[in-house]
C-alpha positions as CSV (number, residue, x, y, z in Angstrom):
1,X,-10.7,25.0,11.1
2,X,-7.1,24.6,9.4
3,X,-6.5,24.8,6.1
4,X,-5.9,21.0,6.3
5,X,-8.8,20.7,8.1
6,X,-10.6,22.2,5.1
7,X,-9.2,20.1,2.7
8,X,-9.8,16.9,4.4
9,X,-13.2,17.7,4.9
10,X,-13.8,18.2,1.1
11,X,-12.4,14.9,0.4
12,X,-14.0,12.8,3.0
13,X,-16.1,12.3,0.1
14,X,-13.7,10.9,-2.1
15,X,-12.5,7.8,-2.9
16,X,-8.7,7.2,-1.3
17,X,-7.7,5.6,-4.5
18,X,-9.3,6.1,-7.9
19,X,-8.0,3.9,-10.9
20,X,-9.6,5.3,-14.1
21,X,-9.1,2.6,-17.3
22,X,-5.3,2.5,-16.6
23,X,-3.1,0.0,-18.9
24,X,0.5,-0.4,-18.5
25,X,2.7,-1.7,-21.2
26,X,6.1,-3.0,-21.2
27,X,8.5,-2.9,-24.5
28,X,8.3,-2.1,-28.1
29,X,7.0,-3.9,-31.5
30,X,7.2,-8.1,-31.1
31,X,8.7,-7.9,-27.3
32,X,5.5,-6.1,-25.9
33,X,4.3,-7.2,-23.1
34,X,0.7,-6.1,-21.2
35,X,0.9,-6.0,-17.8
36,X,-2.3,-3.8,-17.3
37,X,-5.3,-3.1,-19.6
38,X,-8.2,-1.1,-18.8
39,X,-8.4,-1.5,-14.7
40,X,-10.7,0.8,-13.2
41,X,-11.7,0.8,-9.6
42,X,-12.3,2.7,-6.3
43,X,-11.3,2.1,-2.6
44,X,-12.7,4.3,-0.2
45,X,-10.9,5.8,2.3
46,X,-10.0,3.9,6.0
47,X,-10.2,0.3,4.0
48,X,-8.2,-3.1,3.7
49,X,-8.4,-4.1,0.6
50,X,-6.4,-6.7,-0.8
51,X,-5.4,-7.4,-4.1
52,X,-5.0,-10.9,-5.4
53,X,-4.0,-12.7,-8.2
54,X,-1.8,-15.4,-9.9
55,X,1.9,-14.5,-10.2
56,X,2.2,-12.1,-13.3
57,X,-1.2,-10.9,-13.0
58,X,0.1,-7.3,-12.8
59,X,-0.4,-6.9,-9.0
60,X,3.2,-5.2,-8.6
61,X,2.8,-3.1,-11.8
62,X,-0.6,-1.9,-10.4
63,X,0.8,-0.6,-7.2
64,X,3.8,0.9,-8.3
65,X,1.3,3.2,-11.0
66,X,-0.7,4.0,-7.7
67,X,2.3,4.5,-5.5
68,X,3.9,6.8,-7.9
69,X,7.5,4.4,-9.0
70,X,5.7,4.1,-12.6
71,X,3.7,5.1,-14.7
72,X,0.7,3.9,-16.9
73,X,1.2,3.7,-20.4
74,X,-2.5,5.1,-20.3
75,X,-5.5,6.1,-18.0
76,X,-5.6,8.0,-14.9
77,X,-5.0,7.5,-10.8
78,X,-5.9,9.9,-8.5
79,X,-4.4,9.5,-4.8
80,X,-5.6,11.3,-1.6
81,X,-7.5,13.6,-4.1
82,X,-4.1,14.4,-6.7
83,X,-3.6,12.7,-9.3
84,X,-0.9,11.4,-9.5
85,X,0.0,10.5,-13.5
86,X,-0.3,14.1,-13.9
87,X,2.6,14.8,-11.5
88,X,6.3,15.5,-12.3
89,X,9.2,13.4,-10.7
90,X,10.0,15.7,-8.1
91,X,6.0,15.7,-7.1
92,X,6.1,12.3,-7.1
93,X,8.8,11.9,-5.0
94,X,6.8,13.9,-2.6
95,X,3.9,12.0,-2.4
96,X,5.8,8.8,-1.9
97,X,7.1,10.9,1.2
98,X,4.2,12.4,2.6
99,X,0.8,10.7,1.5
100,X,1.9,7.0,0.2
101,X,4.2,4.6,2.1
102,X,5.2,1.1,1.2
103,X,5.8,-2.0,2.9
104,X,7.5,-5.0,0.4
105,X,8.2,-8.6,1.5
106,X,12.4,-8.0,1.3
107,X,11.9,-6.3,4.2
108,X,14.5,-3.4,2.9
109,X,15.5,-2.4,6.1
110,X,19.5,-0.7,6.3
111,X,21.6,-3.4,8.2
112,X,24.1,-1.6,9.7
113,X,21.1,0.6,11.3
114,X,19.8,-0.2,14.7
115,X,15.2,-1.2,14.5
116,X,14.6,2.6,15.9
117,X,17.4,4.0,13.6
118,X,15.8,2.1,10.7
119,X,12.2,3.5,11.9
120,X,13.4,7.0,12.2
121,X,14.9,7.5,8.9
122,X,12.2,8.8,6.9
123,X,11.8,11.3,9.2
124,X,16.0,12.3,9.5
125,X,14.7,12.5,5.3
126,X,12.0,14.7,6.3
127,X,13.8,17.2,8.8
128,X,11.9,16.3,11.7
129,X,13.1,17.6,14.8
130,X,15.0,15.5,17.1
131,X,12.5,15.5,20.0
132,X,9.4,14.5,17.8
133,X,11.3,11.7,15.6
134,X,12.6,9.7,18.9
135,X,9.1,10.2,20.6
136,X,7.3,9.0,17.1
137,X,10.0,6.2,17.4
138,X,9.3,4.9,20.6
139,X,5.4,5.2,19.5
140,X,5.5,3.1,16.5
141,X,8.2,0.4,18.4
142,X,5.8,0.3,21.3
143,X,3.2,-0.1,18.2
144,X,4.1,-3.3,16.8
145,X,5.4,-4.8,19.7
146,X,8.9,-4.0,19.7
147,X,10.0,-1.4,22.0
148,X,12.5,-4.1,23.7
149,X,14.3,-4.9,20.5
150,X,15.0,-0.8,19.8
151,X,18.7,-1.2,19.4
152,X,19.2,-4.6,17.5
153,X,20.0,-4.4,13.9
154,X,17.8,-6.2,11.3
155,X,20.3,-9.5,11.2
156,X,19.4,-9.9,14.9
157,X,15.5,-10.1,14.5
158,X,13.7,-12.9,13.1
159,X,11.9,-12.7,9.8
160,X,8.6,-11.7,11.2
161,X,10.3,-9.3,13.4
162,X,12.0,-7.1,10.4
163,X,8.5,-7.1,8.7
164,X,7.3,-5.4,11.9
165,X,9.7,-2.7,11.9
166,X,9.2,-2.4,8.1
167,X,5.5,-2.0,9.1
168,X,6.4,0.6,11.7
169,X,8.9,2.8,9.1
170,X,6.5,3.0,6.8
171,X,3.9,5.0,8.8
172,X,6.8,7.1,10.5
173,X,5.7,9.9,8.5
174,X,2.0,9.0,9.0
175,X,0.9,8.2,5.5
176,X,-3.1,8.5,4.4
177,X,-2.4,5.0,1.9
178,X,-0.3,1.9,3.1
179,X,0.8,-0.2,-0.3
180,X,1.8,-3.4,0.8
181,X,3.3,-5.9,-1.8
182,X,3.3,-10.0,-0.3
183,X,4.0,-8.5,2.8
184,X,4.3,-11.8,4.2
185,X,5.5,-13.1,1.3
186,X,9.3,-14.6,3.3
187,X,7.5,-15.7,6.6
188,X,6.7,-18.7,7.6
189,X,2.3,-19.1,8.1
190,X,2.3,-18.6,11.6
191,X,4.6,-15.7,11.8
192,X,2.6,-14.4,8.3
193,X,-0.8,-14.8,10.7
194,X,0.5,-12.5,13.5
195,X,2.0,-9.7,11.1
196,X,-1.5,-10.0,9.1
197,X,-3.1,-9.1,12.7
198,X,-1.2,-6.4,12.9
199,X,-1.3,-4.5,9.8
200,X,-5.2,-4.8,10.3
201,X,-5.0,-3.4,13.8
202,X,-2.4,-0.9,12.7
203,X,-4.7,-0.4,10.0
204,X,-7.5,0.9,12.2
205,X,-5.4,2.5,15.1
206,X,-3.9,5.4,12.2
207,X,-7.0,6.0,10.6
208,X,-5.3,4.6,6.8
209,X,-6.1,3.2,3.7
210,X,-4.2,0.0,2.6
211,X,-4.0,-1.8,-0.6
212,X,-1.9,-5.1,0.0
213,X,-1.3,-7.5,-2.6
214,X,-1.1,-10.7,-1.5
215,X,-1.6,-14.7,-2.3
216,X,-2.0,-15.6,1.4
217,X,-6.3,-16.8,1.8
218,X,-5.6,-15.5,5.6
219,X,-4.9,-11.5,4.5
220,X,-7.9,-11.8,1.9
221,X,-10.4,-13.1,5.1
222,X,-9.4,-10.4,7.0
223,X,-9.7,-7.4,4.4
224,X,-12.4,-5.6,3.8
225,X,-12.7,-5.9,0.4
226,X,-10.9,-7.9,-2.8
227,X,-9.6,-6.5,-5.8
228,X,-8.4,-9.2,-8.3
229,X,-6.6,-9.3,-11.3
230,X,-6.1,-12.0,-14.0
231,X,-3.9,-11.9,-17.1
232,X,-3.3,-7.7,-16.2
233,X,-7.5,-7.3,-16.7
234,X,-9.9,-6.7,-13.6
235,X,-12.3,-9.6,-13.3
236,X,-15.5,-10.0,-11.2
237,X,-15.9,-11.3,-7.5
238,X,-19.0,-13.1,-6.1
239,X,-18.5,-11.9,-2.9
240,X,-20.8,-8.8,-2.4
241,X,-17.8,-6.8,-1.5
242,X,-17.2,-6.2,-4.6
243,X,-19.9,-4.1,-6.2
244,X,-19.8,-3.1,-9.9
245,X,-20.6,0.3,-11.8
246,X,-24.2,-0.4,-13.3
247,X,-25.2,-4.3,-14.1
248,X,-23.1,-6.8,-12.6
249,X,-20.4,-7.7,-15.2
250,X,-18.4,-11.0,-15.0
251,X,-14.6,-11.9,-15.9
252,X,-12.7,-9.5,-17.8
253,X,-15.2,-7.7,-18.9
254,X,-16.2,-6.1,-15.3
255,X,-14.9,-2.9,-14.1
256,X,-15.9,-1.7,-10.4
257,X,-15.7,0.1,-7.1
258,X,-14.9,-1.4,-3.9
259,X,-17.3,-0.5,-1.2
């Protein structure tokens, strides 16, 4: 067994993501603003879970704690067993580029770079050799449905399209968590439908984790579990998804574990 091997197998027990009474404030004295207070939860590893919530909730400023592009002005999140509010800048950096990928709902693809160009360049970032990037290329293309549409740029695909080759950059480097902000935020509900399809058979073909945050009823049916915020705070779902440490607590009050 590899070393990696090893280490996998000692955190097949852990949770994927573990939020630990994490707040997060913004500004100083009379302009301070809350986005998070005291969220604590758990998603085990190989889930969908989606996290909802009004505009302003805090979804975004939860994700970018978890993914590493901020920090919490208090608590603890542990990643892929590191955590990662202990890490420096640099380690952080590396984590976004070898355990954590993103997938937003600008798209944020480079224009003047071809679909497989724009796939590919997290791993030109990475070093990876020639021969494995343009075969991991035409795998994730082939992946989301796209292998015919290799060489146009992102002003030639539709809206839906660009998503999908967003989707595939993101797990160039094969990430363990997929963070997912409105991914289908800018597409219209049928073209939203089909790219909710396939992050949740994209989902299950790489073995990943994925916390998307989303307002769209479809992605919640089809997750495995729901995380929801309200006013920055962590409040209780009836659906038995959603299982809470001890006694069931409602609203605000209930902190939990998805399961």
């Amino acid at each position: 067994m590899s070393a990696e091997e090893r280490r996998d197998a000692e955190r097949a027990g852990e949770p994927m993501v573990s939020v630990e009474r994490v707040s997060r404030v913004f500004g100083y004295g009379s302009q301070q603003v809350t986005a998070l207070e005291d969220v604590s939860f758990d998603v085990p590893r190989g889930r969908l879970v989606a996290l909802v919530g009004r505009s302003g909730s805090g979804k975004t400023s939860l994700l970018n704690c978890i993914g590493g592009l901020d920090r919490p002005t208090a608590g603890r999140i542990t990643v892929d067993g590191v955590e990662v509010t202990a890490l420096s800048e640099r380690r952080r950096t590396g984590l976004r580029r070898d355990t954590v990928a993103f997938v937003f709902q600008t798209f944020g693809l480079v224009p003047m770079l071809s679909a497989a160009e724009n796939v590919g360049l997290p791993m030109r970032l990475k070093a990876t050799r020639t021969r494995d990037r343009e075969q991991r290329v035409a795998e994730l293309l082939d992946l989301v449905g796209l292998t015919q549409h290799r060489d146009q740029r992102p002003g030639e695909l539709s809206g839906g399209q660009q998503q999908r080759v967003a989707i595939a950059r993101a797990l160039a480097n094969e990430p363990r968590l997929l963070i997912a902000d409105e991914p289908t935020g800018q597409l219209d509900a049928d073209t939203g439908q089909a790219v909710m399809a396939l992050l949740r058979d994209v989902i299950a073909a790489q073995g990943m984790t994925a916390l998307v945050s989303t307002h769209d009823q479809g992605l919640m049916d089809i997750a495995d579990a729901t995380v929801r915020l309200a006013d920055g705070r962590l409040v209780a779902e009836d659906d038995a998804s959603f299982v809470g440490t001890g006694s069931r607590a409602t609203g605000s009050e209930h902190q939990g574990r998805v399961v």
